[in-house]
N, C-alpha and C positions, 0 to 999 in steps of 0.2 A: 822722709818727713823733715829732716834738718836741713834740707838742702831745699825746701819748698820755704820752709820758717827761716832762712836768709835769703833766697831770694824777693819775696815780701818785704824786707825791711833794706832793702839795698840803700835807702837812704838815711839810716842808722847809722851815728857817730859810732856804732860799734859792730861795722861789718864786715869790718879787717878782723876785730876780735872773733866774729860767727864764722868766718869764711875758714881761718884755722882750726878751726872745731870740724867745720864740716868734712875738707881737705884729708885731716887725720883719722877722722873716725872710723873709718876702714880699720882700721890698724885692730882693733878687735875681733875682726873674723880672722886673725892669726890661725887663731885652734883648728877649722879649717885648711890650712896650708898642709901638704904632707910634708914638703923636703924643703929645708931653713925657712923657719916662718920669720926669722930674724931680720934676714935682708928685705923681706916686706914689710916691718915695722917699721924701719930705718927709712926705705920708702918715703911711707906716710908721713913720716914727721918731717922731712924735709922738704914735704907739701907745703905743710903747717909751716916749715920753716920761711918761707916767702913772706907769709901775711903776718907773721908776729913780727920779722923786719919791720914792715909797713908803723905796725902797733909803737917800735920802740922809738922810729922815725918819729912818731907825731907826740910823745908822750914825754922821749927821754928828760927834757927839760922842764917841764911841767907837770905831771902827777907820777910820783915814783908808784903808783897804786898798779897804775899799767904795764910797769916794769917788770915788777913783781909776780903781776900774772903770768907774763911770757914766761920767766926761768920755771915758775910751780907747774904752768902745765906742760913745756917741753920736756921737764924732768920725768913726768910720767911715761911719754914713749921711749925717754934713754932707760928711765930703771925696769921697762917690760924690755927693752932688748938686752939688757944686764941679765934678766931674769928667761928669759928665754935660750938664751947663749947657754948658761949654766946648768937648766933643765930640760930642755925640751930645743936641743939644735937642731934636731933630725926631722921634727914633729913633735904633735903631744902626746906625750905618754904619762899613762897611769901608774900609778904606785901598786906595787903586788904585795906588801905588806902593810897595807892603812888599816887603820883600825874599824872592826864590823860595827855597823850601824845598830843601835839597842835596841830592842824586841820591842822597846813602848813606842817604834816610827811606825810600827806592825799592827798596834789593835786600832781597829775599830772606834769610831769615834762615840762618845757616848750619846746613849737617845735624847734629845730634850725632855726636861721634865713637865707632867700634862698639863695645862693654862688652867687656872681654877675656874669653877662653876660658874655659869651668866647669874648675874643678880635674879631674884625671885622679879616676876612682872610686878608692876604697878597697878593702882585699886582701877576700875573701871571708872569712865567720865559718869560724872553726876549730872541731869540733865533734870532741869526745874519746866512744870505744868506750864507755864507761861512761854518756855521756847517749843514747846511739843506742837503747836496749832503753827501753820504754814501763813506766814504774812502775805498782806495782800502788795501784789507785786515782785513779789521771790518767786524763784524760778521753779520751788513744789507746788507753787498757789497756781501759778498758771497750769500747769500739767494736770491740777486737780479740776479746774475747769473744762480743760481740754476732753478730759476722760466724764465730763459728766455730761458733755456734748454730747459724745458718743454713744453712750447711753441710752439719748432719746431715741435712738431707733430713726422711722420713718420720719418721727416728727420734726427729726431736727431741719427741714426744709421750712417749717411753718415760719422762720424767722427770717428766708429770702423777702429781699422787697422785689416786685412784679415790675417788670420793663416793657414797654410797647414794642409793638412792631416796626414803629420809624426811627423807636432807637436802637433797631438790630442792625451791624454790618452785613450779616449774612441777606437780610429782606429789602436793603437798601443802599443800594449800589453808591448813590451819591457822598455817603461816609466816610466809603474806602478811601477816595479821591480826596477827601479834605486831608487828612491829619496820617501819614505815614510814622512807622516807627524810629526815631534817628538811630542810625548803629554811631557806636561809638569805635573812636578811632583807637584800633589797638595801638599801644607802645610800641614804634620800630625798635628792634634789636637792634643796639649802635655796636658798631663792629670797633673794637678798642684797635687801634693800631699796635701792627705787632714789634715789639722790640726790637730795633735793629739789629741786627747779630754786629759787634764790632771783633774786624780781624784786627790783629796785633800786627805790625811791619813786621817782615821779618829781619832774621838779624845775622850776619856773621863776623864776626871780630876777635880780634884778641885785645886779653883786657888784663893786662900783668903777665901772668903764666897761665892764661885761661884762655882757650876758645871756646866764645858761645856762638850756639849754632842754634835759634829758634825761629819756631813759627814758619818754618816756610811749608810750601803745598803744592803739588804736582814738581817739583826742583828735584830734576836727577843728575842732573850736574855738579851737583856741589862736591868742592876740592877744598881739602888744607894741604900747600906744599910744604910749606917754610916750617919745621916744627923743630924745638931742643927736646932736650931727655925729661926737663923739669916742666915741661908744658901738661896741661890735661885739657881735656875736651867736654865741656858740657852740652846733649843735646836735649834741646825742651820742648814740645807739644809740636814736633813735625809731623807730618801726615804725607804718606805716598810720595815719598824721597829717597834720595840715594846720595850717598856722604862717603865718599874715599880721603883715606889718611893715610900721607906718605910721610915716610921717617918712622923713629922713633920716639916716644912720647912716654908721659909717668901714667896716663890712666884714663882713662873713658868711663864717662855715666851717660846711657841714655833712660831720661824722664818721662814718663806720659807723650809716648810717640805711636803712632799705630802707623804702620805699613811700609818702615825705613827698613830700606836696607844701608849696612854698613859693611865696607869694606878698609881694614887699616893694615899696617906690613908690622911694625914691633909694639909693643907694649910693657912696661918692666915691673910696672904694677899689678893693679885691676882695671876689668872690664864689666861694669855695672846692669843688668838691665832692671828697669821696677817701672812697673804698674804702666804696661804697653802691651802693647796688641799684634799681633802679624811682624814679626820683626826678623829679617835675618842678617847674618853676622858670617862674612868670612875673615880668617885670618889666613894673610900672606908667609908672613912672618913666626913670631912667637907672642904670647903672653903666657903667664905663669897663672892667672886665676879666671875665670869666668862668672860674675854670680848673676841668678837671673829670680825676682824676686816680683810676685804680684803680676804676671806675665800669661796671656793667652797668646800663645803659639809665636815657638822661636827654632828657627834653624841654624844650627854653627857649624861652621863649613873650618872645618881644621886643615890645616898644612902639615903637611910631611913631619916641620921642624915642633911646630906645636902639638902633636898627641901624648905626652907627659902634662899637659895643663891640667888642673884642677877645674872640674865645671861644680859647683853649690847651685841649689835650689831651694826654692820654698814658695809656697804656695800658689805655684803654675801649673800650667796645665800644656798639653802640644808640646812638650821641646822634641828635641829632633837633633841628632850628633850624626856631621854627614862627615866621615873616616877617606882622605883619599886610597887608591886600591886601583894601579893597573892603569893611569890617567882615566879614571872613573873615581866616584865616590860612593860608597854605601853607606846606607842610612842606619842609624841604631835608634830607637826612642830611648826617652829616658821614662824610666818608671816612675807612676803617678800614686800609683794605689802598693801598700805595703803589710805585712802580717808583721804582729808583736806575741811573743811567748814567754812565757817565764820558765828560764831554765833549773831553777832551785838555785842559784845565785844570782843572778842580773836578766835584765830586759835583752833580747834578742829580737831584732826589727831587719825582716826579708824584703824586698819587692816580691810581690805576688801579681796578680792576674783573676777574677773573678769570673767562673764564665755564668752564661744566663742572661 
């Protein structure tokens, strides 16, 4: 989402300021990391560290406000790598001695109290002799008429007036012939023209320490050679493509892509996926994280050097961990559907398997 909410505002005096926020923000699925989540904070902030340059470039003369913000919010990912160094270098770990949670986290919440009684009704309408008789011209008067038609039985014919023979169509053929009925021209259904679908150019560049890779469609060719360590890769709304990345790079996000594949050799960061479709992903190389977020069906084709990586998930569906094995690969799914227990001290959460 933040990275959708500064792409929208790309032309915002403050997109140096969103693009460091976005860059760094990883830096909180640390807890996630198993082994030094430290050196992946460090990482991210030196993501961030590129565009708050930019920030102090345009600012340092003119509004110390801007300044200010760069040191407050770098300081946040140096004091979480202070704090993480300290606590948690190996991984996160829990405390074996914090103190138990109070038995009043435990009851029950209390019932609401019952909403008092509805007001007693109100007196019945008072209806005066004068509106009781049905006016003449209201729609009771007429129905009163109508039913007292009906009433007369046989006689209610006595009130047709009598037609000759020469003014029947039926006895008199020359009638037909004068005076036909005009149909009336139905309304054509006017067909709205349909909204043009507008395709976006596509795009591939680098833009600072950034390759954007969007919008392209049926492109299986697409290549990044020339890459540094501090580069990253964003790819946005591709469809049925293929993206090879050579070198090594800080990080990859693919966005609302359906049917890319990707191939890249190092990564020292993360490798993003969210809210895409049919996507598969070999690494040549190594990367240290995986996450794959809002995703129908994803395959990760891992290397030899990469099966220590971290894969995270959330609310996808298909992934697929394809394990090399023998120059072959075997596939592993990853589990979808999981059980929760309560052990008499904490939550215990399995993958499981439902059959039926």
């Amino acid at each position: 989402i933040l990275l959708l909410f500064r792409e929208r505002n790309r032309g915002s005096s403050l997109f140096n300021h969103l693009s460091a926020v976005s860059e760094s923000i990883p830096a909180l699925g640390w807890v996630a990391v198993c082994q030094k989540p430290g050196p992946y904070v460090k990482e991210m902030n030196d993501a961030a560290t590129f565009y708050t340059n930019r920030v102090l470039k345009d600012y340092k003369e003119t509004d110390r406000r801007h300044v200010d913000w760069v040191r407050s919010y770098l300081s946040i990912w140096t004091e979480m790598q202070s704090f993480i160094k300290q606590y948690h270098s190996t991984g996160l770990v829990w405390s074996k001695s914090g103190p138990i949670a109070p038995p009043s986290l435990y009851d029950p919440p209390r019932a609401p109290s019952c909403p008092p009684p509805p007001p007693p009704p109100g007196p019945p309408p008072v209806f005066t002799d004068d509106d009781s008789k049905p006016q003449a011209g209201s729609v009771l008067a007429q129905h009163s008429e109508l039913f007292a038609q009906l009433n007369q039985g046989m006689d209610i014919t006595k009130g047709l007036k009598h037609i000759s023979d020469d003014k029947k169509t039926h006895k008199n053929p020359n009638l037909r012939s004068q005076t036909t009925p005009t149909k009336t021209k139905s309304p054509g259904t006017v067909n709205s023209p349909k909204a043009a679908i507008q395709k976006k150019t596509p795009l591939l560049e680098l833009e600072g320490k950034k390759w954007r890779v969007e919008y392209f469609e049926q492109k299986h060719d697409l290549m990044i050679e020339e890459t540094e360590l501090k580069q990253v890769v964003y790819v946005f709304g591709c469809n049925n493509s293929t993206l090879q990345i050579k070198g090594k790079i800080n990080s990859i996000i693919i966005d609302n892509c359906k049917k890319l594949g990707l191939v890249f050799e190092n990564v020292v960061g993360i490798v993003e996926i969210i809210n895409s479709k049919a996507i598969q992903l070999q690494v040549l190389g190594t990367v240290p994280t995986i996450s794959i977020n809002k995703t129908e069906g994803c395959q990760v084709y891992l290397s030899k050097d990469s099966l220590n990586c971290d894969i995270v998930s959330a609310k996808s569906s298909e992934m697929n961990i394809l394990v090399p094995q023998d120059d072959e690969y075997r596939e592993f799914p990853v589990p979808e559907q999981f059980k929760t227990v309560w052990d008499g001290s904490k939550l215990v959460t399995e993958p499981t398997e439902i059959a039926g």
